[in-house]
C-alpha atoms as an extended CHARMM CRD file, in Angstrom:
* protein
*
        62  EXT
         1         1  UNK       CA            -27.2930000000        3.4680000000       18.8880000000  PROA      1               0.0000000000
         2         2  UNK       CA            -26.9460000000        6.7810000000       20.3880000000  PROA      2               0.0000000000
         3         3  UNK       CA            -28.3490000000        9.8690000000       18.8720000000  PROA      3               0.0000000000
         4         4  UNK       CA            -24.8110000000       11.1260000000       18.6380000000  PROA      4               0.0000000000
         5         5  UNK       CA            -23.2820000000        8.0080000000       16.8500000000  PROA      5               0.0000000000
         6         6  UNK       CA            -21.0180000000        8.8650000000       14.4180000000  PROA      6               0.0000000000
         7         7  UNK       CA            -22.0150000000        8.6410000000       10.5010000000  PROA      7               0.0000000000
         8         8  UNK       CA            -19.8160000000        8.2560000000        7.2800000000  PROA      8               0.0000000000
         9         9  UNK       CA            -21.0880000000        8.4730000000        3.9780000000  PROA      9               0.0000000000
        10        10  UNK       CA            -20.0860000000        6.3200000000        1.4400000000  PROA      10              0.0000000000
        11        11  UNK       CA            -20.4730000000        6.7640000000       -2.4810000000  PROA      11              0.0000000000
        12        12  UNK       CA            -19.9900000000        3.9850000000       -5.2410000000  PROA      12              0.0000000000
        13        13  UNK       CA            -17.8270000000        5.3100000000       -7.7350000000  PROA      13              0.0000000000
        14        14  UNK       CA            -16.6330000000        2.7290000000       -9.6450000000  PROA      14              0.0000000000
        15        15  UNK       CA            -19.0610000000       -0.0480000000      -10.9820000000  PROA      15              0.0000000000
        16        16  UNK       CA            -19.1050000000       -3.5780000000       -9.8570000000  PROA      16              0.0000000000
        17        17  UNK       CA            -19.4980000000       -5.5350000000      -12.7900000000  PROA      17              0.0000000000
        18        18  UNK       CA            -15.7260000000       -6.9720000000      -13.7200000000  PROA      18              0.0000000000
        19        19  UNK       CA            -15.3140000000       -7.4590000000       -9.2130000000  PROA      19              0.0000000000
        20        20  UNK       CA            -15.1990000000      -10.2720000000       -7.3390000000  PROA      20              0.0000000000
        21        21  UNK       CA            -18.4500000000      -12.2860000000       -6.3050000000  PROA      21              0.0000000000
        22        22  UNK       CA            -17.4450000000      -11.4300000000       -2.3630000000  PROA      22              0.0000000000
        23        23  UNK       CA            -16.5980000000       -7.9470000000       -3.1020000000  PROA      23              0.0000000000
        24        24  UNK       CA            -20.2340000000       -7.4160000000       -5.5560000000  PROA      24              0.0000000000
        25        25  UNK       CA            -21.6640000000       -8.6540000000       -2.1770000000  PROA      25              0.0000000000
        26        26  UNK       CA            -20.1440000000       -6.4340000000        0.2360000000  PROA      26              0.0000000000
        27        27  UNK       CA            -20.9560000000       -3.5270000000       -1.8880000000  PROA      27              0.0000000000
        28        28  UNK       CA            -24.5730000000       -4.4830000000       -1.6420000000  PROA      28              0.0000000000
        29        29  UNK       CA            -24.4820000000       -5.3000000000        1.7570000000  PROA      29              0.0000000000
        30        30  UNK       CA            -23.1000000000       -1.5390000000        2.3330000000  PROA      30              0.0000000000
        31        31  UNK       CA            -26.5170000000       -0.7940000000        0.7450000000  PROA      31              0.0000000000
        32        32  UNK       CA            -25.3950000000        0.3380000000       -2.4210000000  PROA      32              0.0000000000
        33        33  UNK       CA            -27.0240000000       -0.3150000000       -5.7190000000  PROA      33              0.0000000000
        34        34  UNK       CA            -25.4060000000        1.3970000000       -8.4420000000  PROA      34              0.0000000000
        35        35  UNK       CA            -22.8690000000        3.9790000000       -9.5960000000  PROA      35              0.0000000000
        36        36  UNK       CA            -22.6950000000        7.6470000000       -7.2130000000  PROA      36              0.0000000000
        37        37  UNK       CA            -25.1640000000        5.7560000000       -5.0650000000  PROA      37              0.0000000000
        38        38  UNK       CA            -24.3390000000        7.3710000000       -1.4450000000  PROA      38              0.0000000000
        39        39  UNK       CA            -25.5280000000        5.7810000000        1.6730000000  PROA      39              0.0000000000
        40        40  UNK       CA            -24.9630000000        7.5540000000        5.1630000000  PROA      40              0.0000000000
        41        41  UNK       CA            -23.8940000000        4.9260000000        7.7990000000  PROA      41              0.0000000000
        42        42  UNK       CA            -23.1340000000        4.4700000000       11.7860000000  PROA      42              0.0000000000
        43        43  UNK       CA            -19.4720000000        4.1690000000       11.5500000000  PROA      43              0.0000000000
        44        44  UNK       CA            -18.8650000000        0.9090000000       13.2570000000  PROA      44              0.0000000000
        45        45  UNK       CA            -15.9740000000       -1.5850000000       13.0450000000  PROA      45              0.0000000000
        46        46  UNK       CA            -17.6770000000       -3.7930000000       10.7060000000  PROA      46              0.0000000000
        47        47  UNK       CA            -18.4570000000       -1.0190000000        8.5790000000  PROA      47              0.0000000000
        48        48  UNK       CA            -15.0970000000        0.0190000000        8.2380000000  PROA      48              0.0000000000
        49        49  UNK       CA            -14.2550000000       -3.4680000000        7.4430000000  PROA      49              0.0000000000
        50        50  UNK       CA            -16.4890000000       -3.6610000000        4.5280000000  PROA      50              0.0000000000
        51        51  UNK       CA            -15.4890000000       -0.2020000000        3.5990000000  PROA      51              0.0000000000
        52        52  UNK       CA            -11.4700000000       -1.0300000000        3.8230000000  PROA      52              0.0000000000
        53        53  UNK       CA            -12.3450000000       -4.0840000000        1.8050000000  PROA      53              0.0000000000
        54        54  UNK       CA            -13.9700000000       -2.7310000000       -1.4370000000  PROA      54              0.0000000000
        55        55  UNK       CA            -12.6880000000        0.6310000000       -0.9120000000  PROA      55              0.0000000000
        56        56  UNK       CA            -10.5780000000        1.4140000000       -4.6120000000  PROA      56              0.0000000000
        57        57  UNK       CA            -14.7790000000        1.2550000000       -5.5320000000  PROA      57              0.0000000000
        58        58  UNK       CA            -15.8270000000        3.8760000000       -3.0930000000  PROA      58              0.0000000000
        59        59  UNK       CA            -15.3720000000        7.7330000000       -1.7660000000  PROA      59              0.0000000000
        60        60  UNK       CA            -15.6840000000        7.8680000000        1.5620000000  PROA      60              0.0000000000
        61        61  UNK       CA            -16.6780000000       11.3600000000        3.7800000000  PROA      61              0.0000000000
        62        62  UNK       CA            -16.2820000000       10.9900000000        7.1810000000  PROA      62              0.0000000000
């Protein structure tokens, strides 16, 4: 990881408690823990993944 690698942050709007078991997991494997948690992360294609995957639960600034 470079010291210019490019970060998003992601915020948990919407809670997680009526979701699917593999979408509850993704959201904690983002790192976040409850609702208008934000988490700043290298934007990677994985992350985007997870991000496109769960993403009607988060806000995401680039």
């Amino acid at each position: 990881m470079t010291a210019a690698a490019k970060k998003v942050k992601v915020t948990l709007v919407k809670g997680i408690a009526r979701t699917r078991k593999d979408h509850r997991e993704t959201v904690r494997g983002l790192g976040l823990k409850w609702t208008n948690h934000t988490v700043e992360l290298v934007d990677t294609p994985s992350v985007r993944g997870m991000i496109n995957k769960v993403g009607y639960l988060l806000k995401v600034a680039e």
